[in-house]
Each structure stands twice: as C-alpha cells, then as structure tokens.
N, C-alpha and C positions, 0 to 999 in steps of 0.2 A: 504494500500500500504506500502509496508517496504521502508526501509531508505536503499539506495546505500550501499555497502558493503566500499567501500571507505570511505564513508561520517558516517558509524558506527565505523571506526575506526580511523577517525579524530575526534568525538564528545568525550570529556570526560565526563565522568560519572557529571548530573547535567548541561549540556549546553542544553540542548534541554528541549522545553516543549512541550506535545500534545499538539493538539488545538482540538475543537470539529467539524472536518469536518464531511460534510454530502453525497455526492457522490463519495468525491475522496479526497485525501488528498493534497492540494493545497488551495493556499490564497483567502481568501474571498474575492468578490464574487463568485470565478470562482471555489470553492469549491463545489456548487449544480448545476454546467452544467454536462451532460452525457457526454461529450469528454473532452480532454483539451482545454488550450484555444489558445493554438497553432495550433490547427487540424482544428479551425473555420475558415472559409477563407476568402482572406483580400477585402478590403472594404465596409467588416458586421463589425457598428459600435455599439457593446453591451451600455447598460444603465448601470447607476454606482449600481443598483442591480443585473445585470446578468440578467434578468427577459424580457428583452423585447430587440427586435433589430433593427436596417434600416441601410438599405442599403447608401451607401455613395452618390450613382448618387442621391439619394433622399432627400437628405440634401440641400435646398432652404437657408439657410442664419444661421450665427453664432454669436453666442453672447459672449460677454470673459468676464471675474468674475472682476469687479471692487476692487480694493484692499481698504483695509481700515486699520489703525496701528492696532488695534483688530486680524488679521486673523494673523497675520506674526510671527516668534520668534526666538531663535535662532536657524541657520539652517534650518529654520520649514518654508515653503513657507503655512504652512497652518497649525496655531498652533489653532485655534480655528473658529466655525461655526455660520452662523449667525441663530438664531431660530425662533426670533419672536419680537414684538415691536418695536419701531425706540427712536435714541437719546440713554441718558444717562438710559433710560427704559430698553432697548434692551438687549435680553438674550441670551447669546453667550454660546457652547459646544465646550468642549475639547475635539481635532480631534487625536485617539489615531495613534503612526506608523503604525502599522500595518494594518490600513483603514484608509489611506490619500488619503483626498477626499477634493475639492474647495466647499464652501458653501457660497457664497457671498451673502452680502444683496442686493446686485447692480449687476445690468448687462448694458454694453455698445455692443453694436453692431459692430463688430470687422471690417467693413468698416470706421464706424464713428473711429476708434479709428483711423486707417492708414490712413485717410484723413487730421487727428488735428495732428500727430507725425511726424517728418520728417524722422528719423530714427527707428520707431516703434519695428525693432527687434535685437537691439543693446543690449549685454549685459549692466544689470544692478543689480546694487547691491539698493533693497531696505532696508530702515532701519526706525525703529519708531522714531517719531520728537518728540511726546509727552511722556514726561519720566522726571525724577528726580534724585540727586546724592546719593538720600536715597533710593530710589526704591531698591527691591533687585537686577538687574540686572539695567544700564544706555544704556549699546549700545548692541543693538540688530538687526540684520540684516538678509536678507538671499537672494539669488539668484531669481530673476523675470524677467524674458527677455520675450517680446511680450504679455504682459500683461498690461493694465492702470492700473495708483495708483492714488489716491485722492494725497489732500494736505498735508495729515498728514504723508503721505508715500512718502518725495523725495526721490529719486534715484540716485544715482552716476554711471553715463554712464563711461563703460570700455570698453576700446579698443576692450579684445577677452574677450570667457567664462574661458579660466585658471587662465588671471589675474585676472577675478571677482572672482573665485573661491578662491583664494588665498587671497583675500584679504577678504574674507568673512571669512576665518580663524583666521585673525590677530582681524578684525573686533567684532570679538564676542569672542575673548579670558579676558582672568583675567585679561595681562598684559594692554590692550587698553582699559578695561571699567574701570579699575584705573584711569588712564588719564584721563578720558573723566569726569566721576563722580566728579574729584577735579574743572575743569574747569565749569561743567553747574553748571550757579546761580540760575537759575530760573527751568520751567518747560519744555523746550525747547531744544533741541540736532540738532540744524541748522549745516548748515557747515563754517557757521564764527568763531564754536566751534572745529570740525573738523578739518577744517586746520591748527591749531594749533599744532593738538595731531602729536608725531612724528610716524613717519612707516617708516619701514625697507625697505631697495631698495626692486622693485618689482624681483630679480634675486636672492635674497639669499632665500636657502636652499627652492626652487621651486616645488619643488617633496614632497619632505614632507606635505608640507601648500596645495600643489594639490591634495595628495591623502586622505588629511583631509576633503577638500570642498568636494570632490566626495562620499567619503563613507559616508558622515552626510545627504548629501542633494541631489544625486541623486539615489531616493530612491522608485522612485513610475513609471508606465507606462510613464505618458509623458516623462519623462529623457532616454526614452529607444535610442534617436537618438543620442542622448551623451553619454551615456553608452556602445554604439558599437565605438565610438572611443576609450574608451578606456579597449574595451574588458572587461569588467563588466557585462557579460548576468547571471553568479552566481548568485542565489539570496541569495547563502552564503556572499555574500561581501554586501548586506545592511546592513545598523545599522539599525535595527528597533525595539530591545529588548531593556529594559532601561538599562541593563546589558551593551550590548555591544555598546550604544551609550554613556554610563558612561566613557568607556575604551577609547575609540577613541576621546572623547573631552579632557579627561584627556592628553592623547599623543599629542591632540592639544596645550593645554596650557600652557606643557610640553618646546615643539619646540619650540614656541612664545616666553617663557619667555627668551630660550636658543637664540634666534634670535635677540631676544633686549639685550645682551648681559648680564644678570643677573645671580648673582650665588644665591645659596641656602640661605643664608642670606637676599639677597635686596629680593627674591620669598618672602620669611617668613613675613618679613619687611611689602610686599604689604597684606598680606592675614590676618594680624593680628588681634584677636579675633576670628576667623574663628573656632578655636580647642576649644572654651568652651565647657562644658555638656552642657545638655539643660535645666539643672534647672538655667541656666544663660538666654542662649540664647531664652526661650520660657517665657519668667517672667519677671516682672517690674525692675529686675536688667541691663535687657539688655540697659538701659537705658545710664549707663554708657560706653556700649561700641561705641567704633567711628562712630560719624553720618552719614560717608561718607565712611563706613568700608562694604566689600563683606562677612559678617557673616551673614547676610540676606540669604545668596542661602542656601538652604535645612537647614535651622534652624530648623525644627522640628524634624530632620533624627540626630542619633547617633554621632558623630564627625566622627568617621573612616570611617561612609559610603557617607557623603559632598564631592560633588566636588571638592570644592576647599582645603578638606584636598588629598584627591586622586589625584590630580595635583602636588601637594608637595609631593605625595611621587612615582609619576612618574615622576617629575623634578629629585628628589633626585637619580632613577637611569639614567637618563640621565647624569646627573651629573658627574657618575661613569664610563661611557661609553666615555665620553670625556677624562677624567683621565686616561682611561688604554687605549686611542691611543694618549696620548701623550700629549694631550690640542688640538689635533686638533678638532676642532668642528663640519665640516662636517665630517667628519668620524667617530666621537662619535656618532652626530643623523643617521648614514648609521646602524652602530651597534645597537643600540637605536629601529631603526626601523625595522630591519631584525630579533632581536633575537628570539627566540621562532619557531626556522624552519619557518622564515617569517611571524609569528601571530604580531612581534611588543611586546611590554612590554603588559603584560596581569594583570590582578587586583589580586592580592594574596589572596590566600585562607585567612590570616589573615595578621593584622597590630598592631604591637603595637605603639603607639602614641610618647612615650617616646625616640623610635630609632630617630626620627626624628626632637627630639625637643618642641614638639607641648603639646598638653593635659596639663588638670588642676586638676584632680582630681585619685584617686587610679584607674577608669578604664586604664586612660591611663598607667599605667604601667603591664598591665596585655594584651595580647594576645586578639585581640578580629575579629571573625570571619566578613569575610568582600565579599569574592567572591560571597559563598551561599545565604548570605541577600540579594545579587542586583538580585538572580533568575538565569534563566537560558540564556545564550548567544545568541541561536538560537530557531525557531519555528521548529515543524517537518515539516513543508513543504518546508521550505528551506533549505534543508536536503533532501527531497524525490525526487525533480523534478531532472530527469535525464539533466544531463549537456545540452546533445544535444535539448532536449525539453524548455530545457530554454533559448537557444538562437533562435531558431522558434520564440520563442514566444516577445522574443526582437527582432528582425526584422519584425514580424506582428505590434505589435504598432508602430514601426519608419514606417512602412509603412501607415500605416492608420492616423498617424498624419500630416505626409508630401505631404499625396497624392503618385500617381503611379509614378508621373515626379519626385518631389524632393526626393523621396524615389532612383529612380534609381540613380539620382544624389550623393548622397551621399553614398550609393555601389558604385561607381564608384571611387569616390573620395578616398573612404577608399584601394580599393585594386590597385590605383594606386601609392598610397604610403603605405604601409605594416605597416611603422615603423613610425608612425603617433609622438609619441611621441618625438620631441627633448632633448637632453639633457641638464640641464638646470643647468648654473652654480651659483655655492652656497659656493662656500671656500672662505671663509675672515678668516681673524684673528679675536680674542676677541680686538685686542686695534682699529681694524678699524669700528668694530660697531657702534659706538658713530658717528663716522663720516659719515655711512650711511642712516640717519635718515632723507629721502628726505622730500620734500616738496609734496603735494598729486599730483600736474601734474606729477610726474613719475609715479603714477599709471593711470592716467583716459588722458592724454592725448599720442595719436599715436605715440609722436615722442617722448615718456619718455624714461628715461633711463634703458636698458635692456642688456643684454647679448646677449641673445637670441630674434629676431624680433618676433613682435606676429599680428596676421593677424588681420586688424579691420571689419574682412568682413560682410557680412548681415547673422544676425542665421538663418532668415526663407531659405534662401539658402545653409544655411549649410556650412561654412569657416572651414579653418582648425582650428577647436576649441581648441586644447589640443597642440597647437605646442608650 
C-alpha cells in the first residue's frame, strides 16, 4: 500500500521506517487481517493477536489487569510484562510502543473491583512508591483510570482527565524528579514526600502540559474515547518511535522547567554531570559524580543523544523564543510550540555541545550528528492509513469499549458541544512564578484553584474530559 500523497510530502527524507507487514500495511496485529480493522463490525471483540474473535452479547464477565510498580513508567501505562515466576524471581519483558499490550501477573474481577472503590472511574495519576534518589529516574508516573493498583502503586485521585494529564507532565519531568530525589531518604516516594515538592498552579501554560500528557500516553486503542475528544484519530500524532517520543519529552521538560520559572543556568545547574563522555559516565570514575545527580538517564548513549542533554538544548531554544516576544513567556512557549509549520521544536540534524555550555572532552567541540542516530520519526503505517479510515477505526474501539449506550452517549456529548476544548489560561509573569507554587489540593481537590472549572464527573460515563 503507498503512503498518502500528502503524508509523502510531509515525511522528510529519514522519518519513516518500513515495518514488515504481512496482509496490508497497518499496525500489528491488524496487519494479517484480510480487511481493515475499521470495516470489522462493532461489537466483534478481536484477541490481542488478531487471530481469534466473540462477539460482545457473548462476553459473560470481565477481568481488569491488577497493576503492580513493575508494569508502569514514565508515560508508559504499560512499560513492562509479567512472564513467568512470582516475587523477586519473577521475569518481566519490555513492552515495546508500538505493541502496547497489558500483561498483568494478576487479574481482579472488574465487579469485585466497583464493589471495594467508591469512585472506581475517577481519574488517577498512578506513580511507583518503590524507588531511590540514586535510581536513575525517582518519580515516575502515568495515567490509570478504572483500573486496580496494589500497594506499591498509590494513586493520586484528580478531579478531570486534563488535570491528571497535566500533571502527569510536571510529574515525570527533570525539573520535579530533582525535587523529589533530594527529598527521598530512604526507598520510598509516599506522599508525605510529595507534598512537599512545589507544583505550578494547575492553570498555567495548560495546553502545552495537555498536549504533552496526550501525545506521550494516549497512544494505544483503549485511549481511543479520549482521543475523539480531542480529535487525535491520526495515528501520525502518536509518539511511538523512540525518535519522536525523545522530541516530545524533551519539549516537555523544556515547558516544565520554563513553568517553574528557571533560566538556562539554574536548567544547567539541575542536570549537572549529565554532559560527560562515557569513558566517565560508564566506569568506576562515575563515582565521583553527584549521588543524587540525573547522569544516570541514558548513561550509556553518546552525550548529545541523552535526554537530559536534549532538554537543555530545547530549553535553550525556548529560551530564545521568550526573548524575541519580549520576556513574555506565554507567548514564547505559543512560539516555542507552533514553530516548525506547527511540528513544535524538532531534534536537529546535529548538536555541538560547546554552543550550549555542556561537554568535557574535544567531541564536544566538534558537530556531532544527533537526528539520524534517534532513527526515524514515524512507522509506515502511520503514514498509510487514510485519515478517514482512521477515525472509523477510532470510533469502533470507543464503541466496543463503552458499549452501544455509553458509546452513543458520548457522540452525543461531543457534537453537542463542537468546541470541546476551553481555553485555558497561562500568562503570568517570570517574578509571579515563585508565588504560584500551590500546595497539591489545587491539583487533586474539586474546588482547587483554577481559571478554568474542570468537570469531576464519572470516566466510565464519559464527563467533559478535556474542558
């Protein structure tokens, strides 16, 4: 199947990679069905191979994936599978983007679950308890609504899904697992620890940190009911390449730092050690670098290709984007986020280390290629599936996961109001920053402080989720 005429000349040269489709060119598994998986009709409930189906009147009782701090990571409602063994035994796989799939060691019986919860389909932001301020990453979280979590896995109950969304941004950025990592003493990441760390009111720069949540983490068929709110049926707007989930976290951490009111020095300040070779960072020298230092993340990868050096050098032009509207800082991240004919700041073909400060050795002064090492942006099938075919096909799954009632309900909802998304305000000054560093009930309680009202309604009913 060719790639859309549009979509071959939005692709530059190096974004796209085949994959080895077998019937048709489209995402595994629905790559070896003889039609699409749009044209199969709804309340046929396929198996997570494609390979076998039933019907939905025929579904006698449901079981939901018990969460355990193993499966979860950042963004990743499903960063690893369980295999085999139990306990500290136990052999767990790494669940790639592009076949995200639940593989729980546990299953609970999703009666038994709405029996013991009072609010069972409340967003909630789950996050791992068990962690360290030497680990390479300390706070890690991700979006789990109408799912159980063990104990290893609390949950911070939020009002709607945009403010969990958003806060699932702040929540796994460089600048809040600095925080967080100086704070844990022990093995533990509770929320006696938490409530300490400061967060930004939940109304500044709203749209950015929400279209961070959405493009990271709703990325697979269940998000498809939340993804027609907010018109997301593209399977060009997933992050599922490491490529392009590099860019987009980087633009994360980016905002974040810009939103905790930080310039390019206190950023540097936080990341420091980050820019070594790896004849430092992979060798008994690392020793002396800071115990409670984020040089841990992709310490085995290049400097110029780490995250947390590509955050510094998409803070650095954010940076610039502020400076040439003036200092005004929403309008630098509008610019920030818009440039590129609306791609947002993209990863440069190359980086030299030196422009920004960073690197310790003669690499960094030398050019070194950085786009082409992360691969390519997109797969060919999210690229090939015709627009129209990909929203079929995201309204087949909103339908088959909600049923025929909640499914109508929620078309209903949507084209009674067109313009789903409010507008969400985000202009402060840089000296009122300091001052907006709530306490966490403006995030997780109804009556926090907001701009904009956000609806605490039930998700299995489908509330306005994105207002």
């Amino acid at each position: 199947k060719q790639l859309q005429p549009q979509a071959r000349r939005d692709a530059a040269p190096g974004d796209v990679e085949a994959t080895g489709w077998h019937e048709r060119c489209s995402q595994q598994p629905y790559d070896r069905l003889p039609v699409p998986r749009a044209a199969i009709p709804e309340g046929i409930i396929l198996s997570r191979e494609a390979d076998a189906w039933i019907d939905e009147a025929e579904v006698k009782d449901v079981a939901l994936p018990l969460y355990e701090g193993r499966m979860i990571g950042q963004f990743d409602f499903s960063q690893k599978g369980w295999v085999s063994g139990k306990g500290r035994s136990a052999v767990w796989r790494d669940i790639p983007w592009e076949l995200k799939q639940i593989e729980p060691q546990y299953l609970m019986a999703e009666q038994e679950y709405r029996r013991g919860v009072a609010d069972p389909d409340t967003p909630k932001l789950a996050h791992m308890s068990v962690t360290s301020g030497t680990n390479t990453r300390t706070a890690i979280a991700t979006l789990v609504s109408g799912m159980p979590a063990g104990h290893k896995v609390p949950v911070l109950h939020v009002p709607s899904s945009a403010r969990c969304l958003r806060l699932a941004a702040i929540f796994n950025s460089l600048t809040f697992d600095f925080v967080s990592r100086i704070r844990v003493a022990g093995l533990m990441l509770d929320y006696h620890v938490l409530e300490q760390n400061p967060v930004p009111r939940p109304s500044l720069h709203c749209r950015a940190l929400l279209w961070l949540g959405t493009s990271l983490m709703f990325t697979s068929p269940r998000d498809s009911p939340s993804r027609l709110y907010l018109a997301k049926e593209k399977t060009q707007s997933l992050a599922l390449s490491a490529h392009e989930r590099a860019r987009r976290k980087a633009i994360g951490d980016a905002v974040v730092a810009g939103t905790y009111g930080l310039d390019e020095c206190d950023f540097r300040s936080l990341l420091a050690d980050c820019d070594h070779p790896l004849s430092i960072t992979t060798r008994r020298e690392s020793a002396r670098l800071r115990a409670k230092g984020l040089w841990r993340v992709d310490k085995e990868k290049q400097p110029e290709l780490r995250h947390t050096v590509l955050a510094q050098v998409a803070f650095a032009d954010l940076q610039r984007h502020i400076e040439a509207a003036g200092g005004d800082r929403e309008a630098g991240i509008q610019a920030f986020m818009t440039q590129n004919q609306g791609e947002g700041w993209l990863v440069p073909e190359t980086v030299r280390l030196a422009d920004y400060d960073l690197g310790h050795d003669d690499r960094a002064r030398g050019h070194q290629p950085v786009a082409t090492e992360l691969g390519p942006r997109f797969y060919d099938w999210q690229l090939a599936q015709p627009t129209e075919e990909a929203h079929r096909e995201t309204h087949l799954h909103a339908r088959n996961l909600l049923g025929e009632h909640g499914y109508r309900r929620l078309v209903a909802d949507i084209e009674q109001d067109p313009a789903k998304k409010r507008r969400c305000s985000g202009a402060r000054s840089p000296s009122q920053v300091a001052e907006e560093h709530h306490r966490w009930d403006s995030w997780l309680s109804p009556s926090g402080v907001d701009t904009e009202s956000e609806p605490s309604g039930n998700a299995g009913e489908q509330p306005d989720l994105f207002k």
